[in-house]
C-alpha positions as CSV (number, residue, x, y, z in Angstrom):
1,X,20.2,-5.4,16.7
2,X,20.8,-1.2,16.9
3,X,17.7,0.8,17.3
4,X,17.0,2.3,14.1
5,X,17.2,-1.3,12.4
6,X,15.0,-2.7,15.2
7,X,12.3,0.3,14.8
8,X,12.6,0.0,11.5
9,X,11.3,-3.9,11.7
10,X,8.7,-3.5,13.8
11,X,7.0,-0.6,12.0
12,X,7.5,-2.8,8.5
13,X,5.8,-5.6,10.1
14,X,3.2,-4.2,11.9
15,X,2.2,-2.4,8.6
16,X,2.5,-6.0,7.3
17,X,0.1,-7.0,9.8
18,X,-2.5,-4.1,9.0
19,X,-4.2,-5.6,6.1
20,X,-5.2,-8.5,8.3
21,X,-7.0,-5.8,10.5
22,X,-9.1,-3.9,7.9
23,X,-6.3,-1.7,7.5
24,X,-4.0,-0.6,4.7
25,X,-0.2,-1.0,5.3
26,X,0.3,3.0,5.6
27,X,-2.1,3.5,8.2
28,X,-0.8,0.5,10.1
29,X,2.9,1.9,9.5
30,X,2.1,5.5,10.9
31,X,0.0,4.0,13.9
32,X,3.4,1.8,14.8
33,X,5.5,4.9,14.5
34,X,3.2,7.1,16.7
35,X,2.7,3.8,19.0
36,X,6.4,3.7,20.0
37,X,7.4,7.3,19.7
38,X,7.6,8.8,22.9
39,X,6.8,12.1,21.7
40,X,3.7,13.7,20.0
41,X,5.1,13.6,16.0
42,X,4.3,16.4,13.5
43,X,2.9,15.0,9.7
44,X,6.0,16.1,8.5
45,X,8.6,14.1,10.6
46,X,5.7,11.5,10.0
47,X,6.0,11.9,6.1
48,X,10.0,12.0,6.8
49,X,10.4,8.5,8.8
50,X,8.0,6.6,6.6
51,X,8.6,8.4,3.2
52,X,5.2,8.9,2.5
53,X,3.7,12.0,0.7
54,X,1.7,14.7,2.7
55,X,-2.0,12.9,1.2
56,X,-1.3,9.9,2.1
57,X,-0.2,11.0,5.4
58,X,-3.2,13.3,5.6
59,X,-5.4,10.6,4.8
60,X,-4.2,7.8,6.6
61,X,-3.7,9.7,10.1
62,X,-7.5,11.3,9.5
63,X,-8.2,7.4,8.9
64,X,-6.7,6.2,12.5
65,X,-8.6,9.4,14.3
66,X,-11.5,8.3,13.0
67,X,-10.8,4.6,14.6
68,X,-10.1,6.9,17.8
69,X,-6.7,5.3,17.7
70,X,-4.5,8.2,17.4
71,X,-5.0,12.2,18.2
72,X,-4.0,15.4,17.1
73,X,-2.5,17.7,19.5
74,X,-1.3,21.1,19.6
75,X,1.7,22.7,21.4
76,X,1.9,26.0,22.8
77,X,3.6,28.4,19.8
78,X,3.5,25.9,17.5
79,X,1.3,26.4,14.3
80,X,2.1,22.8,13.4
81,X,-0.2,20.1,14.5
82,X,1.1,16.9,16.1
83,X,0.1,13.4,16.4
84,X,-0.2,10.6,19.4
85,X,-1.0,7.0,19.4
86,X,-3.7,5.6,22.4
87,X,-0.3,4.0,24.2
88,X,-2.8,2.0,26.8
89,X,-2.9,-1.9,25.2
90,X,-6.4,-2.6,27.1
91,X,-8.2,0.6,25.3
92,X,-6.5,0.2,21.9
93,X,-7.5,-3.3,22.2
94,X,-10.9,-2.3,23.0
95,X,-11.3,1.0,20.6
96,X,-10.0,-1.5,17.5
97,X,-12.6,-4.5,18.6
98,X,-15.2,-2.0,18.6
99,X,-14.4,-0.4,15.7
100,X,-14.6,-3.6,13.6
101,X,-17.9,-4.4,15.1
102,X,-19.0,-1.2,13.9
103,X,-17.3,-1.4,10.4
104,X,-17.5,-5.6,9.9
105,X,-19.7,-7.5,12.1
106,X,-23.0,-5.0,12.0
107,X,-23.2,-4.9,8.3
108,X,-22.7,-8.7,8.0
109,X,-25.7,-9.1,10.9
110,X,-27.9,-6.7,8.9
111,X,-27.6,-8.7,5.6
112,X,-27.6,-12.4,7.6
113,X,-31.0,-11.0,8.6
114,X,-32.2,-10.0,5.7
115,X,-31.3,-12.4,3.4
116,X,-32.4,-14.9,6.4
117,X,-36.0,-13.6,6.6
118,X,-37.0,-14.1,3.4
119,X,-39.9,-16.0,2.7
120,X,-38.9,-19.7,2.7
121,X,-41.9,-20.8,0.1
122,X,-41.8,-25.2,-0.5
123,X,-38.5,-25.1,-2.2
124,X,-35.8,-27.3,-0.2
125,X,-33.4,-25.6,-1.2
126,X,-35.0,-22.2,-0.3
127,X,-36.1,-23.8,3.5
128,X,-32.0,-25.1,3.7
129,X,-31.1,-21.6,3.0
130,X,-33.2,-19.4,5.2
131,X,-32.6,-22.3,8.4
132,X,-28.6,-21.7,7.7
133,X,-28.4,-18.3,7.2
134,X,-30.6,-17.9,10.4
135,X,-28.2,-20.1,12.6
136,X,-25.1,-18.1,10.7
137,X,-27.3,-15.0,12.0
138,X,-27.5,-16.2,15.5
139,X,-24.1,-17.3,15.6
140,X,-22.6,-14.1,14.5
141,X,-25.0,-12.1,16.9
142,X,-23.7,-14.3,19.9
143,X,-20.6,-13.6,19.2
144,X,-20.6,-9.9,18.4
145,X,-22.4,-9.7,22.2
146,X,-19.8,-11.5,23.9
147,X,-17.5,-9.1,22.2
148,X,-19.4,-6.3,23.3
149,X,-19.5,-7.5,26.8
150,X,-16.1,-8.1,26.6
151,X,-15.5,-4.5,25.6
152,X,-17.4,-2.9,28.3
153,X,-15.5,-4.5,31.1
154,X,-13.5,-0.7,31.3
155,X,-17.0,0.4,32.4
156,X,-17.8,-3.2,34.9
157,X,-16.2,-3.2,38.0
158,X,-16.7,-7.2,38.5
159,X,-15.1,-7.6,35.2
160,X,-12.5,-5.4,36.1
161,X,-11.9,-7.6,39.5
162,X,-11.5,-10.5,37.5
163,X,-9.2,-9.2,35.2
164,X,-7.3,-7.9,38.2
165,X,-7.0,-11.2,39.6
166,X,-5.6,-12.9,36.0
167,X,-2.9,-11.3,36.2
């Protein structure tokens, strides 16, 4: 396979993949582009690659700051700005993981607890209710911890010594 077509591939199908991440196809496109350009990319050879207007470029690369995925850079004499992708696979692992807590998991915890706490009265069915959406709550916290622990091994050095040893 030559390299355009094979580029070409692997941005279409990690755009493809995007929606499965909270993210729409364009963002996902223009992350796989920066990801694998070597370079820092300007939002017009961005536009140019992916055919995309300058909103949606706009839009989508102010989107994937804001995940703390990608970055805006500046080079000397240059009035253009240019964009990078995090290229370290442990951090954008980590930056995307806690970005989803932040944007997914919280908000689903704070309505598990509400709807969870209310009061349970002699209804059956309201008792059933409150008990499974308190386990579901419990559940769901325990997991969103052992993701944040899991995240925070950058910062652990034991962690970091076992991951060491994995590989």
């Amino acid at each position: 396979m030559e390299f355009l077509k094979a580029k070409r591939r692997f941005i279409d199908s990690w755009g493809s993949l995007g929606s499965q991440w909270g993210i729409n196809k364009t963002m996902a496109q223009i992350h796989a582009l920066l990801m694998i350009s070597p370079d820092s990319l300007s939002m017009e050879e961005i536009m140019e690659d992916l055919s995309i207007s300058r909103g949606n470029a706009s839009m989508n690369l102010r989107g994937l700051m804001d995940w703390g995925i990608v970055f805006k850079e500046y080079k000397p004499g240059e009035r253009k700005e240019y964009f990078s992708a995090e290229k370290d696979l442990d951090e954008l692992a980590v930056k995307i993981a806690r970005e989803r807590s932040k944007r997914e998991i919280k908000p689903a915890l704070k309505v598990l607890k509400d709807v969870s706490s209310i009061d349970a009265g002699t209804s059956a069915e309201t008792k059933h209710f409150t008990q499974q959406t308190a386990k579901l709550y419990d559940f769901v916290l325990r997991a969103d911890n052992m993701l944040e622990k899991a995240t925070e091994y950058k910062d652990n050095w034991l962690a970091q010594l076992v991951l060491k040893i994995m590989k």
